[in-house]
Each structure stands twice: as structure tokens, then as C-alpha cells.
Steps between C-alpha positions, in 0.01 A plus 500: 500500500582124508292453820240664304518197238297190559725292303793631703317424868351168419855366399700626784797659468720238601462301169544857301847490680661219484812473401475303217287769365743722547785352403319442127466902447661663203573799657499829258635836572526812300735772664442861314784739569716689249846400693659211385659491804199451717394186218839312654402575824149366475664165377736500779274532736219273350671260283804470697709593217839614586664828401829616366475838661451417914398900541237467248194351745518786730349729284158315564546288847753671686696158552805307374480172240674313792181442684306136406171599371389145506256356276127554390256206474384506143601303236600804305555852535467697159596852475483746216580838498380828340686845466215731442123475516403476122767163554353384816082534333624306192605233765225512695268476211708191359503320792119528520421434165739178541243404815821517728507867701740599714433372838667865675616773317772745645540838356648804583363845471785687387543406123646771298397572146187351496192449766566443860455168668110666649390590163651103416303402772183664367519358141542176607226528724264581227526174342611304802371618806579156692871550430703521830779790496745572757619896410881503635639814538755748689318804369216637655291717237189347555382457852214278609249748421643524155505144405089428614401809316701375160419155531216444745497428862300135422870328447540195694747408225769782580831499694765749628810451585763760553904489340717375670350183621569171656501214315298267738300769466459479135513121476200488800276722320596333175432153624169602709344694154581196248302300742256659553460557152488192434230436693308745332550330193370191605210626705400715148559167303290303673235735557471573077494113506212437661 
């Protein structure tokens, strides 16, 4: 826990959130689903990108494009995408291996031919067990008892949300978890620094 760190307390957390700070974050996001549908919506919704098709962002939020989503407070909002899990592990390892993770990773569970977004969850895990995740699903195959006996119940780092959502919803949760990783960076940067 960040109150737990010494670094963390003897700063204050005012000066880890000002907004200068957080204006200068390169924000990175890797959404895993296999509909390429849902890809447009996440960019709607998080890069205010506007869509041809005004039906299209119901399928995850439940809303129209004519609301104003308004505007996050990083310098840059970066999102990739990945169609299957073998895709979204390849990215994941790359964007370790380039010292630049993904700050939140969505993925959903349902992922036809290949390994569900859980097992995704797992593998990535392995090598990364820091990596936030935010599962987003409409399906309900694995319950909460399912999901802490396949990948632990120790998971401070995992998220739930249930199709269809709200996009302040989304954007919120979005904006809290880049933060606050964020801070976690730093804290773990200065600490190895020492």
C-alpha cells in the first residue's frame, strides 16, 4: 500500500498530485477484446474519437456519441488493441521489454478461438504480477469465487466492470487507476534509487 511506503508518507501526497504532474503523463492503454467493434468504442469513449456509426457505442456504455465526454488531464492517451490473448501477451511482453508497460489493461473474457481473457489474465500475471487489469464483460461464466481460485485472491491490481456501462464510469476509473499508477511508479523508482 502507498501509506505503507515511507517514501510515499514523508512526501505528502499533495506534491504526488499536482497537476503539473499529471498533466506530463503518457498515458498507455491496452484494450483486449476480439470485437472490433468494442476497439471503436474504447476510443470513443477514451480518446474522444468520433464515430461513423452513432449505434455503435451502445454495445459497451449504453449511451449515445451526442453526450460531451470532456477531456482527461494527461498529456497523452495511448491505446493499443489486441484481438486474442497470444496478441495481447506479445504486447504486453513488448511493452515491458521496451521499459514502457501499459499503465491499465482492459480485457474481456469472452475471446473465441483462443484463451479467455482469465487465462490472459493469468499469463500475464506470471511475468507481471504488478500489471493493473480491468476484466469487462457482459458474460458471467466465472463468478467471484471462480476468478480468486484461478488467479488468487491477493489482487489489489484487478477490476470489474460489467457491459453495458457508463462512460463517466469508465473514464473515472480510468483516470483514478493511471494515477494511481503512477504513483506507484514513482514511489518504486525512488525507493530502487536509494
Amino acid at each position: 500500500l502507498l501509506s505503507d511506503n515511507k517514501e510515499f508518507r514523508s512526501m505528502g501526497r499533495n506534491k504526488l498530485y499536482t497537476d503539473e504532474m499529471i498533466s506530463n503523463i503518457d498515458a498507455k492503454i491496452l484494450v483486449v477484446d476480439d470485437n472490433e467493434n468494442i476497439h471503436r468504442d474504447y476510443k470513443e469513449v477514451l480518446q474522444n474519437e468520433q464515430s461513423s456509426d452513432d449505434d455503435l457505442i451502445s454495445i459497451v456504455i449504453g449511451e449515445s456519441l451526442n453526450n460531451e465526454y470532456g477531456q482527461f488531464p494527461f498529456k497523452k492517451m495511448t491505446l493499443d488493441f489486441a484481438s486474442s490473448s497470444d496478441e495481447a501477451i506479445e504486447k504486453v511482453n513488448k511493452s515491458y521489454n521496451n521499459n514502457s508497460p501499459y499503465h491499465i489493461i482492459f480485457t474481456d473474457i469472452k475471446m473465441p478461438p483462443g484463451d479467455d481473457g482469465i487465462i490472459t489474465i493469468k499469463k500475464i500475471w506470471e511475468k507481471y504480477p504488478e500489471q493493473q487489469i480491468i476484466i469487462v464483460t457482459a458474460y458471467s461464466e466465472y463468478h467471484f469465487a471462480d476468478i480468486n481460485k484461478t488467479l488468487g485472491v491477493r489482487k489489489p491490481n484487478l477490476f470489474m466492470i460489467k457491459k453495458a456501462f457508463d462512460s463517466d464510469s469508465l473514464k473515472l476509473m480510468t483516470q483514478s487507476l493511471i494515477i494511481q499508477e503512477e504513483i506507484n511508479r514513482f514511489c518504486q523508482m525512488n525507493t530502487e534509487n536509494k
